[in-house]
C-alpha positions in Angstrom: -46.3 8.3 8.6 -43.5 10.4 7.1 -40.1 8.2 7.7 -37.2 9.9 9.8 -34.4 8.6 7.6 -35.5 9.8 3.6 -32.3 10.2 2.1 -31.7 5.6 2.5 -34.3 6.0 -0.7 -38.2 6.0 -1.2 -38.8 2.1 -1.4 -37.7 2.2 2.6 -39.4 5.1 3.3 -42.3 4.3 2.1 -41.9 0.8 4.5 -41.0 2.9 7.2 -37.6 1.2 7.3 -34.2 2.2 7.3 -32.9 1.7 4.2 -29.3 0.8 3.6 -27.3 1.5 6.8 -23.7 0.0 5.6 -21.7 -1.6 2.6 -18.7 -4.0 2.3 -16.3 -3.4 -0.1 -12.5 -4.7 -0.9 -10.8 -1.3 0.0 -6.8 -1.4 1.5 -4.1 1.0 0.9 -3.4 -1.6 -2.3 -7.0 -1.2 -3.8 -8.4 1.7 -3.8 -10.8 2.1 -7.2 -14.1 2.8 -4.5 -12.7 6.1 -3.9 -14.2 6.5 -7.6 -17.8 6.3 -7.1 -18.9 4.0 -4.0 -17.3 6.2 -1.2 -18.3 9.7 -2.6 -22.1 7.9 -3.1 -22.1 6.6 0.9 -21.3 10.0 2.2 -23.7 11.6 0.3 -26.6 9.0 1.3 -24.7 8.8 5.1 -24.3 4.9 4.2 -21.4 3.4 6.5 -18.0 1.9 4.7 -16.6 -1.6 6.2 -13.5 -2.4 4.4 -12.8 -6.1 4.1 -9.2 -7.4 3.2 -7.6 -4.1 5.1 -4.1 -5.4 4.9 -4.3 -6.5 1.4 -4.5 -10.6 1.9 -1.4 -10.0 4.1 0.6 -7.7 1.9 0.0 -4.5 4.0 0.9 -6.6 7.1 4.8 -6.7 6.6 5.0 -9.5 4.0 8.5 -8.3 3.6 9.7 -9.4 6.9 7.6 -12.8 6.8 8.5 -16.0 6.3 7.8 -16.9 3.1 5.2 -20.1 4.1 2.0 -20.5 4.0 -0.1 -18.6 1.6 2.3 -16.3 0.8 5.1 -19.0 -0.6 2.0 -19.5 -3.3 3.2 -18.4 -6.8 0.3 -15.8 -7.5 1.3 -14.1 -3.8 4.9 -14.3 -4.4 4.0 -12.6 -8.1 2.1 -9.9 -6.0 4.8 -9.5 -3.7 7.3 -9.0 -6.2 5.5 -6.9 -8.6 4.9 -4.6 -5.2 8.1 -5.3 -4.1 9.4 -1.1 -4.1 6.2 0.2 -2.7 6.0 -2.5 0.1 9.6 -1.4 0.9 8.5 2.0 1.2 6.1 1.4 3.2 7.6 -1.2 5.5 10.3 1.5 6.2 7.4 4.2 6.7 6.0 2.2 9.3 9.3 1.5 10.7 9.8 5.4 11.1 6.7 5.6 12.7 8.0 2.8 15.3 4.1 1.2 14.2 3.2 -2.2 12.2 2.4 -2.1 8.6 -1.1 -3.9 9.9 -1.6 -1.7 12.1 -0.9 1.7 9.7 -2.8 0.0 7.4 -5.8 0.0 9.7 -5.5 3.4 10.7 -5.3 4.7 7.6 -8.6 3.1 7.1 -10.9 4.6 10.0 -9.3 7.7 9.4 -11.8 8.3 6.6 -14.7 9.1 8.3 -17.5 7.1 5.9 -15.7 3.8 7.3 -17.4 2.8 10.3 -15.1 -0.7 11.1 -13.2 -3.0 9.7 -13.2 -6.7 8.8 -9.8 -7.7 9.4 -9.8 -11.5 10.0 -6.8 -12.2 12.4 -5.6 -15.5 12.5 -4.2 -15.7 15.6 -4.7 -14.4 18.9 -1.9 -11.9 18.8 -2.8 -10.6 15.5 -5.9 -9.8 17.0 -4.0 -7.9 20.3 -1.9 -6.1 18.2 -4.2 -4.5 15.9 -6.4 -3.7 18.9 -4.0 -0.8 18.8 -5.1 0.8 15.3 -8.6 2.4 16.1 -6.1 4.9 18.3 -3.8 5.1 16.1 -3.3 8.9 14.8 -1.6 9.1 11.3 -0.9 12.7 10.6 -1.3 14.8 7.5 2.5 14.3 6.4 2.0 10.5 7.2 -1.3 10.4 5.0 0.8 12.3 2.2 3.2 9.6 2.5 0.9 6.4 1.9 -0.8 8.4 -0.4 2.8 8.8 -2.4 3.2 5.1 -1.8 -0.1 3.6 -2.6 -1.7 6.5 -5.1 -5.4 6.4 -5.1 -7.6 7.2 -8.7 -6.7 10.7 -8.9 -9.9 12.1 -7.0 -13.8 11.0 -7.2 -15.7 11.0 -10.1 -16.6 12.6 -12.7 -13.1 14.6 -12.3 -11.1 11.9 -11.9 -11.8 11.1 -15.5 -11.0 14.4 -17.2 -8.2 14.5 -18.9 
């Protein structure tokens, strides 16, 4: 029996199984390296993206506006928050201009590319979850996606040409 899914790779095939159906990687607006390899790879084998860490560990979620307590008054976040510092303000005035949350931008940004399938967001309260209920309708035109991309530059392209020099 000839399996209906042979592109998930001849071991599951010849099981008559499906094969790998999605994969979890850290990809946010703040790390981006899959674009490199792992995305171009899942849309060629039709593999489904979920993102974990979409806001960056709080970052993309308006860290600026926060109080700083909790895990971000930790030195290493407070290091990341500083070294980010000019591109969180550009972005936390982006989303301002947008009259939208940084979490919630930074979600949409996500399922607009079509390999990711959901997200793992990890809300840690109930109106964390409520708000970014919001996201999955959230439309980010071309400018906007210009815009993050000026603010949170991804590897210059998939591979191999994003190694040529």
């Amino acid at each position: 029996m000839r399996s209906p899914f042979p592109r998930f790779g001849p071991t599951a095939a010849r099981r008559n199984l499906l094969g790998l159906a999605s994969e979890q990687s850290l990809y946010n607006l703040t790390q981006r390296t899959i674009e490199l390899e792992v995305i171009p790879a899942l849309r060629h084998f039709g593999v489904g993206l979920i993102p974990w860490s979409p806001i960056g560990m709080g970052l993309l979620g308006g860290a600026l506006r926060k109080a700083v307590q909790g895990r971000r008054a930790s030195p290493h976040m407070q290091e990341r928050i500083n070294k980010l510092r000019p591109r969180l303000e550009a972005y936390e005035a982006l989303c301002d201009a947008l009259g939208e949350t940084p979490a919630d931008v930074a979600l949409a940004w996500l399922l607009h590319n079509p390999v990711v399938t959901s997200v793992i967001s990890g809300p840690r309260t109930v109106e964390q979850l409520r708000q970014s209920l919001k996201a999955p309708s959230l439309r980010l035109p071309a400018e906007t996606l210009a815009k993050l991309d000026a603010i949170w530059p991804g590897p210059g392209g998939e591979a191999p040409m994003a190694y040529a020099w």
